[in-house]
C-alpha positions as CSV (number, residue, x, y, z in Angstrom):
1,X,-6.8,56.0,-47.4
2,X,-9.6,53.9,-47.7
3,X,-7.2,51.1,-48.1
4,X,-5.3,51.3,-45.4
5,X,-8.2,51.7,-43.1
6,X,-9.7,48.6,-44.4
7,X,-6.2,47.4,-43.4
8,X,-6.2,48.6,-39.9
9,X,-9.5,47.1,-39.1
10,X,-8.3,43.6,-40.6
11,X,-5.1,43.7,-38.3
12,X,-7.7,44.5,-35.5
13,X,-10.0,41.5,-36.6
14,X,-6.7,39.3,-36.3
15,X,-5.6,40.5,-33.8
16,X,-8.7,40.3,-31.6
17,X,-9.0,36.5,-33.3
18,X,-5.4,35.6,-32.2
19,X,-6.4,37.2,-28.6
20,X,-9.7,35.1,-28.6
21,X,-8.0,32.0,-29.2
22,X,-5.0,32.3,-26.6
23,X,-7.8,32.8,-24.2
24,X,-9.4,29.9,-25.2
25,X,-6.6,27.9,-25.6
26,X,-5.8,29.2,-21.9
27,X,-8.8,28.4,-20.0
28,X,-8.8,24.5,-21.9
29,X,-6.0,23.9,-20.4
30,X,-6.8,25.0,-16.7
31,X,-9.9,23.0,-17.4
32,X,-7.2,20.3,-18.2
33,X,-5.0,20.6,-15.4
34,X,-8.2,20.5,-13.2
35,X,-9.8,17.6,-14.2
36,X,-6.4,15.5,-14.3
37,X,-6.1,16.6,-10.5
38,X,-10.1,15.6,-9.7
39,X,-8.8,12.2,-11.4
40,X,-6.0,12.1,-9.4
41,X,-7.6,12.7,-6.3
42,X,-10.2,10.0,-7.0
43,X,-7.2,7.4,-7.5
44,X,-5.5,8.3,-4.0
45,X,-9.5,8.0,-2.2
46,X,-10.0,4.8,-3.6
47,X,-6.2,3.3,-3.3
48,X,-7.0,4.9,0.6
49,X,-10.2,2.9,1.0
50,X,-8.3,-0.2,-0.2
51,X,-5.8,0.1,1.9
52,X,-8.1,0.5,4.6
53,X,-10.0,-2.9,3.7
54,X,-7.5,-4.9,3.2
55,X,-5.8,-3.8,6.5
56,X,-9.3,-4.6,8.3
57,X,-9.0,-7.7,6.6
58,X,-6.3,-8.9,8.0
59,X,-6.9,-7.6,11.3
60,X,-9.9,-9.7,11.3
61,X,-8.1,-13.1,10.2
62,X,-5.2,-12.2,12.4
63,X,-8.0,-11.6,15.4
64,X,-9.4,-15.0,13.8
65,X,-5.5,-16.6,13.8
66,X,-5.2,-15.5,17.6
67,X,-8.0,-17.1,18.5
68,X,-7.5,-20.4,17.3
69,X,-4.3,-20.2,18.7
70,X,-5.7,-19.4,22.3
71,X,-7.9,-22.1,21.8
72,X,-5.2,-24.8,21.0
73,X,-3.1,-23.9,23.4
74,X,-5.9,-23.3,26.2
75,X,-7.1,-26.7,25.0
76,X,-3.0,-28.3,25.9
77,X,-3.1,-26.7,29.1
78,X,-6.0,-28.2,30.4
79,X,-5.7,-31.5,28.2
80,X,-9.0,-31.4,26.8
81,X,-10.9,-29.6,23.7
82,X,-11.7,-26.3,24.2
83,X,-14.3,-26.2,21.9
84,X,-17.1,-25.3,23.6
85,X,-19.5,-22.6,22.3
86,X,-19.0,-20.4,25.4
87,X,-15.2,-20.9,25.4
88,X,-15.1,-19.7,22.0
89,X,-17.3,-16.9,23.2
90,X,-14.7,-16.3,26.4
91,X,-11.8,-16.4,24.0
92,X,-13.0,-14.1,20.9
93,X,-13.7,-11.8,24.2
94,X,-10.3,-11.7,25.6
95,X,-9.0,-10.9,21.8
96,X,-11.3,-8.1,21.5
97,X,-10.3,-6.8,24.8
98,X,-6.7,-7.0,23.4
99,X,-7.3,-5.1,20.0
100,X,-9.3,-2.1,21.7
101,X,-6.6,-2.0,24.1
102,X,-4.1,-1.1,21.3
């Protein structure tokens, strides 16, 4: 009798140790699972930002492409340098005019 009880109360132990460690096991992978998706979500904020950077980037050199074009061709027009401080100023205008427009 004694035996078997002492037997009984070991299958509890194991059992309740087997129990324990499937909830452990369990909640160490949801931790897991949660920090892989915080990581993941880092990654696509930053590649985001990037994106939004370089795109202002080249919105800036293309604003800076436009206006050197302006000023060239302004320049032909009127056969002489546009150059001038102001007519810089007039023309860097006129392209910022355009890219709030759109």
């Amino acid at each position: 009798m004694e035996r078997e009880r002492a037997l009984a109360a070991a299958r509890a132990e194991a059992q309740a140790i087997v129990e324990r460690a499937q909830r452990l096991a369990a909640e160490e992978g949801r931790a897991i699972v949660d920090q892989a998706r915080a990581h993941a979500e880092r990654i696509r904020s930053e590649a985001e930002q990037d994106a939004a950077r370089e795109r202002e980037a080249a919105l800036v050199a293309l604003r800076n492409d436009v206006v050197e074009l302006a000023l060239a061709a302004a320049g032909k027009v009127l056969e002489r340098k546009v150059g001038e401080p102001e007519d810089r100023r007039l023309v860097e205008e006129f392209v910022a005019d355009l890219g709030r427009q759109s």
